[in-house]
Predicted model as a PDB file, atoms N, CA, C, CB and O in Angstrom, pLDDT in the B-factor column:
MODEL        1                                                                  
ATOM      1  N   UNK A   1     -24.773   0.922  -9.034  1.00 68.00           N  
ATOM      2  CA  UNK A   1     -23.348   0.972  -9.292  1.00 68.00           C  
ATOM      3  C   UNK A   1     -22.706  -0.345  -8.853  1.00 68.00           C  
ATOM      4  CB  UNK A   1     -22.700   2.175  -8.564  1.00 68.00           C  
ATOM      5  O   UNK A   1     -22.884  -0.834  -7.738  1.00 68.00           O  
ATOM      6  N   UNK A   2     -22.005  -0.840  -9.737  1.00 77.00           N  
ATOM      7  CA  UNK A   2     -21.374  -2.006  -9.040  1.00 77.00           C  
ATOM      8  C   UNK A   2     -20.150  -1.710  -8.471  1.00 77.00           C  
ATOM      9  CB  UNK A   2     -21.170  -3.115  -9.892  1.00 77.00           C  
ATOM     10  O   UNK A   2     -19.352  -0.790  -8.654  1.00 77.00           O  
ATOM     11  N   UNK A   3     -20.167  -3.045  -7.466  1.00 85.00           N  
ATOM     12  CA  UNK A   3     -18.767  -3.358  -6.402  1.00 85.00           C  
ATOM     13  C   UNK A   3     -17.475  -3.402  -6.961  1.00 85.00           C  
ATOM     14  CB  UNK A   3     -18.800  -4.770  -5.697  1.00 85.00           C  
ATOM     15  O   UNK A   3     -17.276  -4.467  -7.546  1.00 85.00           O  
ATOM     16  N   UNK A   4     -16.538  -2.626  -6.984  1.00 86.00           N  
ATOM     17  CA  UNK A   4     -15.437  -3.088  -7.082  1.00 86.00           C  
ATOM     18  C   UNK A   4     -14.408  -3.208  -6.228  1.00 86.00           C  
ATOM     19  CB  UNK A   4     -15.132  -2.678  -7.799  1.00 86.00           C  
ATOM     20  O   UNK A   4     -14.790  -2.802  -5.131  1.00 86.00           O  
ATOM     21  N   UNK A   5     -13.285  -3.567  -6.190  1.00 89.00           N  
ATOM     22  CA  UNK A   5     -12.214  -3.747  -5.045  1.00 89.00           C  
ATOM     23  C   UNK A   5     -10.382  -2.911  -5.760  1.00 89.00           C  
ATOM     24  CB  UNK A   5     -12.114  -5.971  -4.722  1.00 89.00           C  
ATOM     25  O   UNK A   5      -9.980  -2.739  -6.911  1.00 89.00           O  
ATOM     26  N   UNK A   6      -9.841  -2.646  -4.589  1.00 92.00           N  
ATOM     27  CA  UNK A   6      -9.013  -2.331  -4.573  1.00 92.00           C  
ATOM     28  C   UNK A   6      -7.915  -3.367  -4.836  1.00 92.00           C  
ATOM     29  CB  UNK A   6      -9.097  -1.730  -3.719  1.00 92.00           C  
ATOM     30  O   UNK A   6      -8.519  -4.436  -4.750  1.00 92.00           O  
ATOM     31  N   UNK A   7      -6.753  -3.608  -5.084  1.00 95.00           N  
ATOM     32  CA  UNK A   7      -5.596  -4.419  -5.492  1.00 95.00           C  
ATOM     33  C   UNK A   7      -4.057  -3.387  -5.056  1.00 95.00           C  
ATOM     34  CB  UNK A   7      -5.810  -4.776  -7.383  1.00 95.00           C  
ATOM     35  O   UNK A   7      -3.759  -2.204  -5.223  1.00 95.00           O  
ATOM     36  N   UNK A   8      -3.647  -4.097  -4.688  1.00 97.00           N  
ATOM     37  CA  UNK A   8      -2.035  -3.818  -4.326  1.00 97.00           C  
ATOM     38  C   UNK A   8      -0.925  -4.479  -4.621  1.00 97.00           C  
ATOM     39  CB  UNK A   8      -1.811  -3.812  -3.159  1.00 97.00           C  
ATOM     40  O   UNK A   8      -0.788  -5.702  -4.647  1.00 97.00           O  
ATOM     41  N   UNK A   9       0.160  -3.358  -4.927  1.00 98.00           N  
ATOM     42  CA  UNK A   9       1.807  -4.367  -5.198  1.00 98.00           C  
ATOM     43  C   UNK A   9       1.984  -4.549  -4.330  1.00 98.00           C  
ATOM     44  CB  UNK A   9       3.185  -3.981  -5.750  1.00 98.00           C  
ATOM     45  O   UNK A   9       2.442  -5.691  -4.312  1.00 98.00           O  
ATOM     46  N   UNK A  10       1.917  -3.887  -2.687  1.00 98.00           N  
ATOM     47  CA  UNK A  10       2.876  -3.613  -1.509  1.00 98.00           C  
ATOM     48  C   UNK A  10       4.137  -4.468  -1.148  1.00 98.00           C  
ATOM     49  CB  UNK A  10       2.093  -3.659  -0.357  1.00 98.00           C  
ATOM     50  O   UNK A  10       5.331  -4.179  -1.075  1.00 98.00           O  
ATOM     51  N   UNK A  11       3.353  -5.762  -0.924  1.00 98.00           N  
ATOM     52  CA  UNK A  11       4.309  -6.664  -0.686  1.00 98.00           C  
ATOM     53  C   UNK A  11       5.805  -6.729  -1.554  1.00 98.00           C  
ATOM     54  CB  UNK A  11       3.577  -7.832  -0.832  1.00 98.00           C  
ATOM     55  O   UNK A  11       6.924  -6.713  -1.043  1.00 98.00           O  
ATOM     56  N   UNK A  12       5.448  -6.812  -3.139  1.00 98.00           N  
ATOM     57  CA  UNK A  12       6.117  -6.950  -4.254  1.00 98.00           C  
ATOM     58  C   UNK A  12       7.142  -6.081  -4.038  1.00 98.00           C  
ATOM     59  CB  UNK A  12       5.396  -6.748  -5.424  1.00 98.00           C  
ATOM     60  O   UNK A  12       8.255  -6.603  -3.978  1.00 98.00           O  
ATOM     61  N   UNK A  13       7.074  -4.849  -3.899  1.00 98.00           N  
ATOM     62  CA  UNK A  13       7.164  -3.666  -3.839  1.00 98.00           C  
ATOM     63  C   UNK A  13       8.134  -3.497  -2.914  1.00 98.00           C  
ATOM     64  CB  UNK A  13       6.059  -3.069  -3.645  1.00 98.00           C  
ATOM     65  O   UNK A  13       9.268  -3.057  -3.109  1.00 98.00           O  
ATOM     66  N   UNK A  14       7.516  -3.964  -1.620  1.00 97.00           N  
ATOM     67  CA  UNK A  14       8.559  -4.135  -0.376  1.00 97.00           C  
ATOM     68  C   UNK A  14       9.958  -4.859  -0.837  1.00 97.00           C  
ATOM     69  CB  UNK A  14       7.825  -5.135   0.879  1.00 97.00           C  
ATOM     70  O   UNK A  14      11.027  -4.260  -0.719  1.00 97.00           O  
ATOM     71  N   UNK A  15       9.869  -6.338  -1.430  1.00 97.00           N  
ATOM     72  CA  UNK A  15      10.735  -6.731  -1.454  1.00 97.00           C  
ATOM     73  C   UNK A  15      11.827  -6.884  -2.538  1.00 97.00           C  
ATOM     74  CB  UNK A  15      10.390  -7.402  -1.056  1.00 97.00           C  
ATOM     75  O   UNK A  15      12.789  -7.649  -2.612  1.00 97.00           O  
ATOM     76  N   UNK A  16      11.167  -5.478  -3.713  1.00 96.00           N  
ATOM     77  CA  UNK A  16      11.930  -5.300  -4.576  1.00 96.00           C  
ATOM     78  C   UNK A  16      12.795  -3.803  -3.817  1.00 96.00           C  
ATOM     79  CB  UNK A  16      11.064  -5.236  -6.052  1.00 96.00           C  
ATOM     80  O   UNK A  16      13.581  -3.191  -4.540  1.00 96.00           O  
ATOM     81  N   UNK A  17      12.654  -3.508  -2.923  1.00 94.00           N  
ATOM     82  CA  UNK A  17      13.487  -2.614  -2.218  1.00 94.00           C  
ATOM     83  C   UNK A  17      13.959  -2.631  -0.912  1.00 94.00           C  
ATOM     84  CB  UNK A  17      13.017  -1.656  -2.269  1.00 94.00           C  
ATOM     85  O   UNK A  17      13.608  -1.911   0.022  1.00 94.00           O  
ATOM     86  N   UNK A  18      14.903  -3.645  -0.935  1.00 95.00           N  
ATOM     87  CA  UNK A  18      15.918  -4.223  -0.323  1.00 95.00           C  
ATOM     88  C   UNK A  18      14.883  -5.263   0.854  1.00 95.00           C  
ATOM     89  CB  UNK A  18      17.080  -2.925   0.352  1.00 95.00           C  
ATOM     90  O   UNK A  18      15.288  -5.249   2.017  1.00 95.00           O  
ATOM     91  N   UNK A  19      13.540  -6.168   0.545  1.00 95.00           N  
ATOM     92  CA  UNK A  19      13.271  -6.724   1.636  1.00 95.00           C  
ATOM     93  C   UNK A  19      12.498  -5.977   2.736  1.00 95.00           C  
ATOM     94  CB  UNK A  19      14.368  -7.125   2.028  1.00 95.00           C  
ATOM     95  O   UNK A  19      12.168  -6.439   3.828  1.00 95.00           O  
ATOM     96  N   UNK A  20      12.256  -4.691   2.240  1.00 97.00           N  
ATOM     97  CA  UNK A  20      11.579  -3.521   3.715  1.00 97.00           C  
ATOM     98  C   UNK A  20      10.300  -4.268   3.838  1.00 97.00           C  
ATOM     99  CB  UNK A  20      11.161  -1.402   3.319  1.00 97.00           C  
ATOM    100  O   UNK A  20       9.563  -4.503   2.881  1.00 97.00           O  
ATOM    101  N   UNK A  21      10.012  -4.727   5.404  1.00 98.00           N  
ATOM    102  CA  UNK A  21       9.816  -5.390   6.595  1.00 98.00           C  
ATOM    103  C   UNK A  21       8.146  -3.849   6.627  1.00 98.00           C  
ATOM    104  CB  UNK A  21      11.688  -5.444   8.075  1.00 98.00           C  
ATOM    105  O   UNK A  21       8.080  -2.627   6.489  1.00 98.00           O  
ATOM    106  N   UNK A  22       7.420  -4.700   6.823  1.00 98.00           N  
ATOM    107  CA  UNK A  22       5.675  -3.987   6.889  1.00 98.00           C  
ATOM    108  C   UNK A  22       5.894  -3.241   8.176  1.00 98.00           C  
ATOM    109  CB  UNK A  22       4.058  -5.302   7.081  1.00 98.00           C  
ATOM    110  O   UNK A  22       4.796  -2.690   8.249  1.00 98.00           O  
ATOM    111  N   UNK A  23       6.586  -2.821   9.296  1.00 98.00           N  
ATOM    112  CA  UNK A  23       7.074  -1.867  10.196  1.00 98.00           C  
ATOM    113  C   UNK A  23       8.209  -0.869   9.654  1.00 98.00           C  
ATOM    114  CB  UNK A  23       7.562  -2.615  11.349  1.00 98.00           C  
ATOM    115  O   UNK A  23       8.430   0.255  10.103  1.00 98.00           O  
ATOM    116  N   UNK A  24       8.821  -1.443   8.699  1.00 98.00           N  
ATOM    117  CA  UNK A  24       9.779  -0.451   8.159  1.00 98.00           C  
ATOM    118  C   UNK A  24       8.983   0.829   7.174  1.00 98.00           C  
ATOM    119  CB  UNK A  24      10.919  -1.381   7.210  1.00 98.00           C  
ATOM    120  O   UNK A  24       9.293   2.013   7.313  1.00 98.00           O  
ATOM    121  N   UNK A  25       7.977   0.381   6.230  1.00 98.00           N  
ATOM    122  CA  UNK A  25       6.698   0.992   5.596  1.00 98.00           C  
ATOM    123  C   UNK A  25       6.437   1.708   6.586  1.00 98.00           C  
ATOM    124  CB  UNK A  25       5.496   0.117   5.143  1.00 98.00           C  
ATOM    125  O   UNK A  25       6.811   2.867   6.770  1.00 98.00           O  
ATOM    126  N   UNK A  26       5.515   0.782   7.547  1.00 98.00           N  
ATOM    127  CA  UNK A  26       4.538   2.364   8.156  1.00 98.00           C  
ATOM    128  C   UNK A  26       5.355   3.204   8.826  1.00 98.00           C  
ATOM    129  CB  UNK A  26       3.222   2.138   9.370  1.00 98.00           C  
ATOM    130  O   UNK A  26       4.903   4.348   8.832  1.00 98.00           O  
ATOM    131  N   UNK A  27       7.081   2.999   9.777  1.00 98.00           N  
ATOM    132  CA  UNK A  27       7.236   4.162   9.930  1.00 98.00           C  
ATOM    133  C   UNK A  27       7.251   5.451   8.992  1.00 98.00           C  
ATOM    134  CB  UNK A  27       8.066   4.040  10.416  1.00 98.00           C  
ATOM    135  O   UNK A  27       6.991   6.619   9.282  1.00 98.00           O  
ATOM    136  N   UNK A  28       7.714   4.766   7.527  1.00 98.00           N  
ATOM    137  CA  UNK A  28       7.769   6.219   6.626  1.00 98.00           C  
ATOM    138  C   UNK A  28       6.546   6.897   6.501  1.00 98.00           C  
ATOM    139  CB  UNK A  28       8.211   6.033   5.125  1.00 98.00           C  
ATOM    140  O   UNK A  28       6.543   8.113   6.312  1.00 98.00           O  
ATOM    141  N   UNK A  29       5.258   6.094   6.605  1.00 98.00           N  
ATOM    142  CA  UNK A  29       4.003   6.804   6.372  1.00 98.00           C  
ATOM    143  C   UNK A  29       3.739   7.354   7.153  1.00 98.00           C  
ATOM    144  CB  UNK A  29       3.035   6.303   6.112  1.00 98.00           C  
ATOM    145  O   UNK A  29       3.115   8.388   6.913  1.00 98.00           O  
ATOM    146  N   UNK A  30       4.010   7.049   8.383  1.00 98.00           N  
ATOM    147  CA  UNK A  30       3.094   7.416   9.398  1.00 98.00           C  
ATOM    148  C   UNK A  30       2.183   6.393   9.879  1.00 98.00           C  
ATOM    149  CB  UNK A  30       2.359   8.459   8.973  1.00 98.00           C  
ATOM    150  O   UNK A  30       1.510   6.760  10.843  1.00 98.00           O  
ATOM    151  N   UNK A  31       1.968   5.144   9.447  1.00 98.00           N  
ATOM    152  CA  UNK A  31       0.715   4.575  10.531  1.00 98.00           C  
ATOM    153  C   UNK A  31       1.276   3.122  11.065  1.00 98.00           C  
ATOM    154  CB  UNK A  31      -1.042   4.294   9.613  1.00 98.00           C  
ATOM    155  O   UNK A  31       2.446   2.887  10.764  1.00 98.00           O  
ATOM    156  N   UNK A  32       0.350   1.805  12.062  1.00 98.00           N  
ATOM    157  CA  UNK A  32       1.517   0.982  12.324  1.00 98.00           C  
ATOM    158  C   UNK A  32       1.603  -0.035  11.380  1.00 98.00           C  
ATOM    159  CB  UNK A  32       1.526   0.409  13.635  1.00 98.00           C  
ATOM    160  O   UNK A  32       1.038   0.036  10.289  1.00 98.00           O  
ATOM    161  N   UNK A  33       2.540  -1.344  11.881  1.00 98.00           N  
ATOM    162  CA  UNK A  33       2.858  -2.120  11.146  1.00 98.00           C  
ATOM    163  C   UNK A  33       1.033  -2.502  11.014  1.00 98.00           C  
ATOM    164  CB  UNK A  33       4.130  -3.160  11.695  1.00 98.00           C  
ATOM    165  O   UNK A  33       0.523  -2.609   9.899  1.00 98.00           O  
ATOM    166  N   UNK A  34       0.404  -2.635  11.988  1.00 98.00           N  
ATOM    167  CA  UNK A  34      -0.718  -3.849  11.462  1.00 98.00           C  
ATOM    168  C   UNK A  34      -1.785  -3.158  10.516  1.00 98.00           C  
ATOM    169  CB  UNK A  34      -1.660  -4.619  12.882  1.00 98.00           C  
ATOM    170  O   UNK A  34      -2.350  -3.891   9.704  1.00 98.00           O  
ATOM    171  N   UNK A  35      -2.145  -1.668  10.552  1.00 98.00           N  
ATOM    172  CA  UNK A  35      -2.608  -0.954   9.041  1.00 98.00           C  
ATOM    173  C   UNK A  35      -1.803  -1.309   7.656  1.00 98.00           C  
ATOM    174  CB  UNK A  35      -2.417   0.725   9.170  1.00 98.00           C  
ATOM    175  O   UNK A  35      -2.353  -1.187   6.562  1.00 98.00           O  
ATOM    176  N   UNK A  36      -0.637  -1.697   7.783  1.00 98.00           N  
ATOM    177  CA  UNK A  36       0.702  -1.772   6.374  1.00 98.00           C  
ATOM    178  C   UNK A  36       0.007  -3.451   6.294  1.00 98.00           C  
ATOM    179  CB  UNK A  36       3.214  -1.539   6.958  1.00 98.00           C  
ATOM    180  O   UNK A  36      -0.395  -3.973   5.255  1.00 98.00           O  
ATOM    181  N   UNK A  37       0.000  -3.954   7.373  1.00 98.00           N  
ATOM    182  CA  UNK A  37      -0.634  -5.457   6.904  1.00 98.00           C  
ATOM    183  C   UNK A  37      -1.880  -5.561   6.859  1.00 98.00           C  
ATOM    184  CB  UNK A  37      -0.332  -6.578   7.715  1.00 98.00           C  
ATOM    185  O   UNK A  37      -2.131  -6.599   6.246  1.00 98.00           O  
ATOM    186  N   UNK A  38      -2.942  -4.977   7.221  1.00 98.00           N  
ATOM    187  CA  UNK A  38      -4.187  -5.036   6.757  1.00 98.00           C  
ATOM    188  C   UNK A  38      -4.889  -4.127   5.352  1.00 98.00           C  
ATOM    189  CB  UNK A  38      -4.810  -4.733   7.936  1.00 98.00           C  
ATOM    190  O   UNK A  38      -6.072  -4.141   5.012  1.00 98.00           O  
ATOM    191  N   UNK A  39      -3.830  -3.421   4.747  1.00 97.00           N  
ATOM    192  CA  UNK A  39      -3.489  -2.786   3.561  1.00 97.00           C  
ATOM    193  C   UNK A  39      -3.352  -3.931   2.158  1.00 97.00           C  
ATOM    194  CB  UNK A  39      -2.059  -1.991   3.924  1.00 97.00           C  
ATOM    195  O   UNK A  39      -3.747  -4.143   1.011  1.00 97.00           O  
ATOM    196  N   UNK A  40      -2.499  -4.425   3.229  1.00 97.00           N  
ATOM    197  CA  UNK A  40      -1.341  -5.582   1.993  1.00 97.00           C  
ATOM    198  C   UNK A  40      -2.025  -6.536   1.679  1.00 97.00           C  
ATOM    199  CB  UNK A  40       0.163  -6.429   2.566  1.00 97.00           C  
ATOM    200  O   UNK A  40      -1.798  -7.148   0.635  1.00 97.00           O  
ATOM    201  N   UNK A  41      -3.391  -7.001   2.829  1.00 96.00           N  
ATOM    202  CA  UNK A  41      -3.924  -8.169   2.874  1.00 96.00           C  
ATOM    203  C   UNK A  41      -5.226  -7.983   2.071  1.00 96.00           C  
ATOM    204  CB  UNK A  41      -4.064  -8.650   4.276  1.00 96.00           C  
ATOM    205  O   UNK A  41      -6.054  -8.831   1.740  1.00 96.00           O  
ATOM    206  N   UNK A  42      -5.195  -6.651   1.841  1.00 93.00           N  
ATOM    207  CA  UNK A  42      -7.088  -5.726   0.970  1.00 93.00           C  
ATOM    208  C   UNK A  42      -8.277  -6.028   1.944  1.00 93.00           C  
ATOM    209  CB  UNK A  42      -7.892  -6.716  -1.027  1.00 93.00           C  
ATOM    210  O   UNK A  42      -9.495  -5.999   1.765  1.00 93.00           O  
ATOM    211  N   UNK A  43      -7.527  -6.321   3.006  1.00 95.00           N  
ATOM    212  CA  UNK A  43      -8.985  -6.302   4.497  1.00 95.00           C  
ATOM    213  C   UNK A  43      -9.640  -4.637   4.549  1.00 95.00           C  
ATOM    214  CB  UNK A  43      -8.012  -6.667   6.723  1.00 95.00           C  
ATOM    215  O   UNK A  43     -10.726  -4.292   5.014  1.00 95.00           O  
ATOM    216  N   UNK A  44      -8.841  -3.989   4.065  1.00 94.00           N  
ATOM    217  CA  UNK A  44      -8.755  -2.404   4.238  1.00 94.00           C  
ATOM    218  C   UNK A  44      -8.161  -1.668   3.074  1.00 94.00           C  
ATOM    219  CB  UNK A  44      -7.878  -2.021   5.478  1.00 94.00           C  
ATOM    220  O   UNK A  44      -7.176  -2.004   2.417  1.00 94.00           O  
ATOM    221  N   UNK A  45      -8.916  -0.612   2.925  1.00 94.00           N  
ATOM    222  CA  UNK A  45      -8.466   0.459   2.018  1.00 94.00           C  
ATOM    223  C   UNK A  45      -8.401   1.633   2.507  1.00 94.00           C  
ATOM    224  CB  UNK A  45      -9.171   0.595   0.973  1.00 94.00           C  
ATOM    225  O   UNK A  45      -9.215   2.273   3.173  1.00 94.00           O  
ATOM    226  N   UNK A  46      -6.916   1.983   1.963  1.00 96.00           N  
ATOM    227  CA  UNK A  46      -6.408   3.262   2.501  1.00 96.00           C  
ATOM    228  C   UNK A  46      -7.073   4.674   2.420  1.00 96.00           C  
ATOM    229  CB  UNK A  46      -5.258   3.410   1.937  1.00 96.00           C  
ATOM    230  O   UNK A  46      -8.024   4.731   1.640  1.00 96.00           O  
ATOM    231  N   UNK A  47      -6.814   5.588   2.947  1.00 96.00           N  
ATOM    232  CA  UNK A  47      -7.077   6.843   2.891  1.00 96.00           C  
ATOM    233  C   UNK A  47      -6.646   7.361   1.439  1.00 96.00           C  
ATOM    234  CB  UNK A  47      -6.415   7.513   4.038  1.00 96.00           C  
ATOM    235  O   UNK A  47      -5.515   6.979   1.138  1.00 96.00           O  
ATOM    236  N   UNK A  48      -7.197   8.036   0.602  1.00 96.00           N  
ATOM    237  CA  UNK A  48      -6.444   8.633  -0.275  1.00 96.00           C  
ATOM    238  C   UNK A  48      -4.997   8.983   0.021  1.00 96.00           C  
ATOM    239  CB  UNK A  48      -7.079   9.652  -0.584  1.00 96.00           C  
ATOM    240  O   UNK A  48      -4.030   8.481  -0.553  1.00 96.00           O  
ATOM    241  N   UNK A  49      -4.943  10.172   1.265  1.00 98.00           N  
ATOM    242  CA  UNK A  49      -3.493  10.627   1.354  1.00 98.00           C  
ATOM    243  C   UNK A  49      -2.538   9.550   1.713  1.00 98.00           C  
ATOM    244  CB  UNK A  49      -3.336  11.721   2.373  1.00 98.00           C  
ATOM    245  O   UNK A  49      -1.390   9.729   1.306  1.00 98.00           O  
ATOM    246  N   UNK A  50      -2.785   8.402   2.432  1.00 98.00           N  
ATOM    247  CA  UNK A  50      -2.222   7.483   2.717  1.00 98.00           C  
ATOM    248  C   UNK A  50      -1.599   6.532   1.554  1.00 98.00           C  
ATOM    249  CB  UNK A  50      -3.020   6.990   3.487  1.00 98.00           C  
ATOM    250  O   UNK A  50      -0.372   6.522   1.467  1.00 98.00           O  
ATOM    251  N   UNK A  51      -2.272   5.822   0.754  1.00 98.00           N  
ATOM    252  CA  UNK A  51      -2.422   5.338  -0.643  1.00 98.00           C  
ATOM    253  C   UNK A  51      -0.813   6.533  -1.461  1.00 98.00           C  
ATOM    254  CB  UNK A  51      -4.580   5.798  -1.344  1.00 98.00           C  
ATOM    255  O   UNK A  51       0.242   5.961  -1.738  1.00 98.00           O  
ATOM    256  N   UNK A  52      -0.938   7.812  -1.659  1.00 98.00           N  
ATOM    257  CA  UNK A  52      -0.118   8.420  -1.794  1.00 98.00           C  
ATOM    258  C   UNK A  52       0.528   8.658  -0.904  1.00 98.00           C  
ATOM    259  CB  UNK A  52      -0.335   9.113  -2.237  1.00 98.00           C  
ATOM    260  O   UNK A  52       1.274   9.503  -1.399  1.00 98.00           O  
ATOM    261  N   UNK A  53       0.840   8.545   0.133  1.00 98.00           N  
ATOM    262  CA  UNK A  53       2.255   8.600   1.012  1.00 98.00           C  
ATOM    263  C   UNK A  53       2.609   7.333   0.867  1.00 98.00           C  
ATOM    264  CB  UNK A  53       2.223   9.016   2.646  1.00 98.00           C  
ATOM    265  O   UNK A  53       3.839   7.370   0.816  1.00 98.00           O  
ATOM    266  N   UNK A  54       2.191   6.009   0.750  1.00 98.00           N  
ATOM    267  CA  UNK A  54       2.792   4.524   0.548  1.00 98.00           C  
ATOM    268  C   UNK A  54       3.344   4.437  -1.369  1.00 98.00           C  
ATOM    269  CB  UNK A  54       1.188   3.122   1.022  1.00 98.00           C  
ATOM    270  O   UNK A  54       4.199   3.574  -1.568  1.00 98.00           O  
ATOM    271  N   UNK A  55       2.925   5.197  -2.555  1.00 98.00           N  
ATOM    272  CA  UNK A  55       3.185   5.356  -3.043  1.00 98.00           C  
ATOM    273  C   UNK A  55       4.518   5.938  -3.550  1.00 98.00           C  
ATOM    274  CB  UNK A  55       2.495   5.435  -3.011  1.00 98.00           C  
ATOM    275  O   UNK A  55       5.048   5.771  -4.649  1.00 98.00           O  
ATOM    276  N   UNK A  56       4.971   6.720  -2.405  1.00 98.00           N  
ATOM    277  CA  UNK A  56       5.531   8.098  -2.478  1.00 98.00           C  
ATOM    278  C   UNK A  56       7.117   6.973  -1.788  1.00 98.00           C  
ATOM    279  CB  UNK A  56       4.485   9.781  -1.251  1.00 98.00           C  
ATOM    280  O   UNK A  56       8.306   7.072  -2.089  1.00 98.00           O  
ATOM    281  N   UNK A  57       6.756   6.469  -1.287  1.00 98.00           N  
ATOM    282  CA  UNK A  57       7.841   6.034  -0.048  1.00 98.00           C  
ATOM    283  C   UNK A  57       8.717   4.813  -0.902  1.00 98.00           C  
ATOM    284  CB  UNK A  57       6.885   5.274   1.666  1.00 98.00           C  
ATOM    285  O   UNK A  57       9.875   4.539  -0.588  1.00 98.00           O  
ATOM    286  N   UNK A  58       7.872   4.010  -2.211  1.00 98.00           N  
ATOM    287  CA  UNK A  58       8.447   3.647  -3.531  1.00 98.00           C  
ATOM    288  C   UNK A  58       8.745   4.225  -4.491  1.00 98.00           C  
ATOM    289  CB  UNK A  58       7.964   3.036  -4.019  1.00 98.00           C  
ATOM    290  O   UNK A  58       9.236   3.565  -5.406  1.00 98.00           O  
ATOM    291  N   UNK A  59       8.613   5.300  -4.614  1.00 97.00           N  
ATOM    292  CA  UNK A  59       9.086   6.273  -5.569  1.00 97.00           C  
ATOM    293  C   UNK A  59       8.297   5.852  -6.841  1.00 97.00           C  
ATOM    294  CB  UNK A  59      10.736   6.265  -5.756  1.00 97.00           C  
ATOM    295  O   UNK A  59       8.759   6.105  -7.953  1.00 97.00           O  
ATOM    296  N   UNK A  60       7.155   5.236  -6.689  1.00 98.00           N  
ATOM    297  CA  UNK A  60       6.222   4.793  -7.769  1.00 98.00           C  
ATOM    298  C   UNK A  60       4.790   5.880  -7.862  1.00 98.00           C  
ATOM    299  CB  UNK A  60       5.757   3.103  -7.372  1.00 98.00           C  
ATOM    300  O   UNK A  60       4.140   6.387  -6.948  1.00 98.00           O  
ATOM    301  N   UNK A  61       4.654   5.965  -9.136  1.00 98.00           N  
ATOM    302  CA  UNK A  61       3.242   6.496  -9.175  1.00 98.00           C  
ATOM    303  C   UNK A  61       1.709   5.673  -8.639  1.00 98.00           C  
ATOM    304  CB  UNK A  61       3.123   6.768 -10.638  1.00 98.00           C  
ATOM    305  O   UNK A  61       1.424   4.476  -8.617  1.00 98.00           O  
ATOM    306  N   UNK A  62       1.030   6.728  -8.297  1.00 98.00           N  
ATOM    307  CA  UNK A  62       0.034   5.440  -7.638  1.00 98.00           C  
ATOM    308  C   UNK A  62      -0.412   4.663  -7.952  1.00 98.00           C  
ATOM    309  CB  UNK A  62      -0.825   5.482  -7.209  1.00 98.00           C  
ATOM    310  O   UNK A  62      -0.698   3.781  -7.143  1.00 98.00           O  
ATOM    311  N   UNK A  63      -0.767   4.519  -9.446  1.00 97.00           N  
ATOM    312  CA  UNK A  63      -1.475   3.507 -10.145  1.00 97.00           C  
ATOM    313  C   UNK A  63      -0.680   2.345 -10.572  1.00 97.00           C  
ATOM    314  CB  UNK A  63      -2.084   4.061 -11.259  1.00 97.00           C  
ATOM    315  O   UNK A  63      -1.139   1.575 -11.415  1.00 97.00           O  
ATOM    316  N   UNK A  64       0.926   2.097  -9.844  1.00 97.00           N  
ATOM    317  CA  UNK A  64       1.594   1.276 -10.123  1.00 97.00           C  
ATOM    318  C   UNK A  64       1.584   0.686  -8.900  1.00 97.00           C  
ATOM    319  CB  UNK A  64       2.659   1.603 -10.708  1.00 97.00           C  
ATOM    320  O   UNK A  64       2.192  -0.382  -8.836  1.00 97.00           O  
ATOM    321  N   UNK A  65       0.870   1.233  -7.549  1.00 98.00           N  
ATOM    322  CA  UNK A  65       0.910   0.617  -6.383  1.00 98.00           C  
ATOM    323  C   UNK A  65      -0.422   0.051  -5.919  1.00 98.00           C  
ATOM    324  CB  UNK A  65       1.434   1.490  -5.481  1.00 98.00           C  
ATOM    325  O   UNK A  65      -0.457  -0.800  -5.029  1.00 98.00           O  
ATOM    326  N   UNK A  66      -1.702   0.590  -6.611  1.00 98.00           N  
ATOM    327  CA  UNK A  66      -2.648   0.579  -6.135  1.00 98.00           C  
ATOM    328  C   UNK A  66      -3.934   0.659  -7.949  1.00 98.00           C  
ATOM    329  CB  UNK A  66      -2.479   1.887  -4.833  1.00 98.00           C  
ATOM    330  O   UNK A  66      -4.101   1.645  -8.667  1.00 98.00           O  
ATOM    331  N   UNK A  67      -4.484  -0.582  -8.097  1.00 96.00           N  
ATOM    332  CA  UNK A  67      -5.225  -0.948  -8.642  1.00 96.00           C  
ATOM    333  C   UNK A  67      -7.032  -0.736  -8.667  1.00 96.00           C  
ATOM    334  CB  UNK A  67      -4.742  -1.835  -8.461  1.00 96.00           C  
ATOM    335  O   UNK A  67      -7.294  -1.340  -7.628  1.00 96.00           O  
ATOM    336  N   UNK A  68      -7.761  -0.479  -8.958  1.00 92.00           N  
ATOM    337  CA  UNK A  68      -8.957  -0.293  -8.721  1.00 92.00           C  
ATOM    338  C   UNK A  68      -9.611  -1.256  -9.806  1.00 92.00           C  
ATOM    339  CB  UNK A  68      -9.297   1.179  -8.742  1.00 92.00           C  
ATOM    340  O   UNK A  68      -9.363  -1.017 -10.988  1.00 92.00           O  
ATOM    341  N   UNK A  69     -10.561  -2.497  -9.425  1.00 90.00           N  
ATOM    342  CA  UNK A  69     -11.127  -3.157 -10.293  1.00 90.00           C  
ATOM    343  C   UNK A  69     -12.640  -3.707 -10.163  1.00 90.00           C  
ATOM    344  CB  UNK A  69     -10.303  -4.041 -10.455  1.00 90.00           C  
ATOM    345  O   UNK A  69     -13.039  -4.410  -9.234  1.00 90.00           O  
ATOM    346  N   UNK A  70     -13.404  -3.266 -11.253  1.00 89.00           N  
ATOM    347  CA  UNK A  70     -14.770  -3.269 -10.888  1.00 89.00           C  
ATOM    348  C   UNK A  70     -15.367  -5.243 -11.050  1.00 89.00           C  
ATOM    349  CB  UNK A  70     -15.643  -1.948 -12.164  1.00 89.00           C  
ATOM    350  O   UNK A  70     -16.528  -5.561 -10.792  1.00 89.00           O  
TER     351      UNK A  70                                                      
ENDMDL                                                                          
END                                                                             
């Protein structure tokens, strides 16, 4: 099976809604600022439920926040 990687708007995302600051994110999720930046940076991939609670907190569907590419 080949490797693929994950891709993210987050950042984009953040600052198409009003500028929200990678501590302002994880309080809505639940986790801290440096998971929201090691998210943003694709050092790390989220939990499913997580992935959809960061989804959820843009009012975007997931596949507009979160990319999968082989």
């Amino acid at each position: 099976m080949e490797e693929g990687s994950i891709h993210n708007q987050i950042r984009k995302l953040r600052f198409m809604h009003g500028e929200m600051t990678q501590q302002e994110l994880a309080d809505k999720v639940g986790v801290t600022r440096q998971t929201i930046n090691a998210i943003e940076a694709a050092k790390y991939s989220p939990s499913l439920e997580l992935a959809f609670k960061i989804a959820h907190a843009f009012d975007k569907p997931l596949e507009e926040v979160f990319t999968y590419e082989i």
